[in-house]
C-alpha positions as CSV (number, residue, x, y, z in Angstrom):
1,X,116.1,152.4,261.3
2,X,116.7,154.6,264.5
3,X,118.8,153.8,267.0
4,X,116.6,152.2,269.5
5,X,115.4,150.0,267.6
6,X,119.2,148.6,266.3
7,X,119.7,148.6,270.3
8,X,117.0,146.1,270.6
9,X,117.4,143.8,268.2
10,X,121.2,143.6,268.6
11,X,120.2,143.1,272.1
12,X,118.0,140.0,271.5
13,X,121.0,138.7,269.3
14,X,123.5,139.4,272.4
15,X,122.7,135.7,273.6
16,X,124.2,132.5,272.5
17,X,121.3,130.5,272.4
18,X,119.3,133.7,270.7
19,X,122.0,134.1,268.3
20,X,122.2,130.1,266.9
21,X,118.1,130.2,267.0
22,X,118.2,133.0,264.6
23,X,121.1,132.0,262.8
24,X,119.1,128.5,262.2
25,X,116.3,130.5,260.7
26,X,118.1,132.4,258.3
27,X,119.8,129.4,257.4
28,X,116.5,127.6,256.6
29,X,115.3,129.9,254.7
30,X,111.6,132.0,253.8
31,X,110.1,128.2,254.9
32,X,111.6,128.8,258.7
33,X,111.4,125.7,260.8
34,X,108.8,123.9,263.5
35,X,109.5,124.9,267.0
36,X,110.1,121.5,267.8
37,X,112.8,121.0,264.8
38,X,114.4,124.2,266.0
39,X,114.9,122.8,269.8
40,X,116.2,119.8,268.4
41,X,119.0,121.3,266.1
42,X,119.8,123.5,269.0
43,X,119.4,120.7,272.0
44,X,118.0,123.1,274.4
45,X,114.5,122.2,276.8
46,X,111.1,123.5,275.5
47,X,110.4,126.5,277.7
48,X,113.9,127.8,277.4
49,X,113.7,128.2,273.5
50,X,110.3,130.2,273.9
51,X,111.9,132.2,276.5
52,X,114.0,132.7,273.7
53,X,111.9,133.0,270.6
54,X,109.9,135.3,272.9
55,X,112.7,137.9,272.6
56,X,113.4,137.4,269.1
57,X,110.0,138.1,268.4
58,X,109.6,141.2,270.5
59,X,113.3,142.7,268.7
60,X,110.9,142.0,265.4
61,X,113.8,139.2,264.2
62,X,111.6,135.9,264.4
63,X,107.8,135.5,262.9
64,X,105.4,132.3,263.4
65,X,102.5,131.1,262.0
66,X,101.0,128.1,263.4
67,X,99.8,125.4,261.1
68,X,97.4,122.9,262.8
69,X,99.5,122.0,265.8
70,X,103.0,122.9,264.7
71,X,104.1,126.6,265.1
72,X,106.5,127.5,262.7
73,X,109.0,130.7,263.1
74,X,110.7,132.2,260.6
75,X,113.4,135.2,261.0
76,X,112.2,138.6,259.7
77,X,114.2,139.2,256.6
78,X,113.3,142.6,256.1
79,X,114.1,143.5,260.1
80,X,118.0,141.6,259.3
81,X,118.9,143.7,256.2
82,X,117.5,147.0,257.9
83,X,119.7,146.5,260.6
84,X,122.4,145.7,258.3
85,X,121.6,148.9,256.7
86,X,121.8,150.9,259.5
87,X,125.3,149.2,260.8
88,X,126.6,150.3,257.0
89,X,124.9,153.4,255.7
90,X,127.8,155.1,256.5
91,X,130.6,152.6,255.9
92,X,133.7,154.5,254.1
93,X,132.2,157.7,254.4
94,X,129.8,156.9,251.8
95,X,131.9,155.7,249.3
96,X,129.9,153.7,247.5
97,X,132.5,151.8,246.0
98,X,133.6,150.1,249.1
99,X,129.8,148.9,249.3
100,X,128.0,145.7,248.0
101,X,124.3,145.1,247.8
102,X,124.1,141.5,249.2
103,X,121.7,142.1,251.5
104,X,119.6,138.7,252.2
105,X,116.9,137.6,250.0
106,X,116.3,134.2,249.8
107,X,114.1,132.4,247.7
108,X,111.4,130.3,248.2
109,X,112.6,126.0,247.5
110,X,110.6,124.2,245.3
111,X,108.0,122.2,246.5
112,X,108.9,118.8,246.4
């Protein structure tokens, strides 16, 4: 990851509201959650969290897909760990023994 792009995305993450929406959607998983079901766990008005979302999306953090009339975001797994790897490529000089590989990947819930 260069540089720029960390800037951006920890940019997008540099708001409270920003920062609980994407925590929400790590939280929930490779499923991600409805719009609506995301503005009710975080109790903000409609336009405000896709002002939000908007942001996420453009750092490359937050992915939807609508299904019928329901849009449903989902944080970008793959973005998250490569900015994780970028903030600790170099942590303890390299020495891998300081390191752990626990980067994020969830797994998908069985269907119920």
């Amino acid at each position: 990851m260069k540089t720029n792009h960390a800037l951006k995305i920890l940019s997008a993450l540099s708001h409270e509201t920003r920062l609980a929406a994407f925590r929400q959607l790590v939280q929930a998983g490779p499923d991600g959650l409805p719009v609506g079901e995301l503005r009710e766990r975080l109790d903000v008005p409609a336009a405000t969290l896709t002002a939000h979302l908007n942001i996420l999306r453009v750092a490359g953090l937050a992915l939807d897909q609508r299904e019928g009339r329901v849009i449903r975001v989902r944080a970008d797994y793959v973005r998250m760990n490569a900015l994780l790897g970028y903030l600790t490529e170099n942590c303890c000089s390299g020495n891998a023994s300081c390191m752990s590989d626990s980067s994020c990947k969830p797994t998908k819930k069985a269907s119920r």
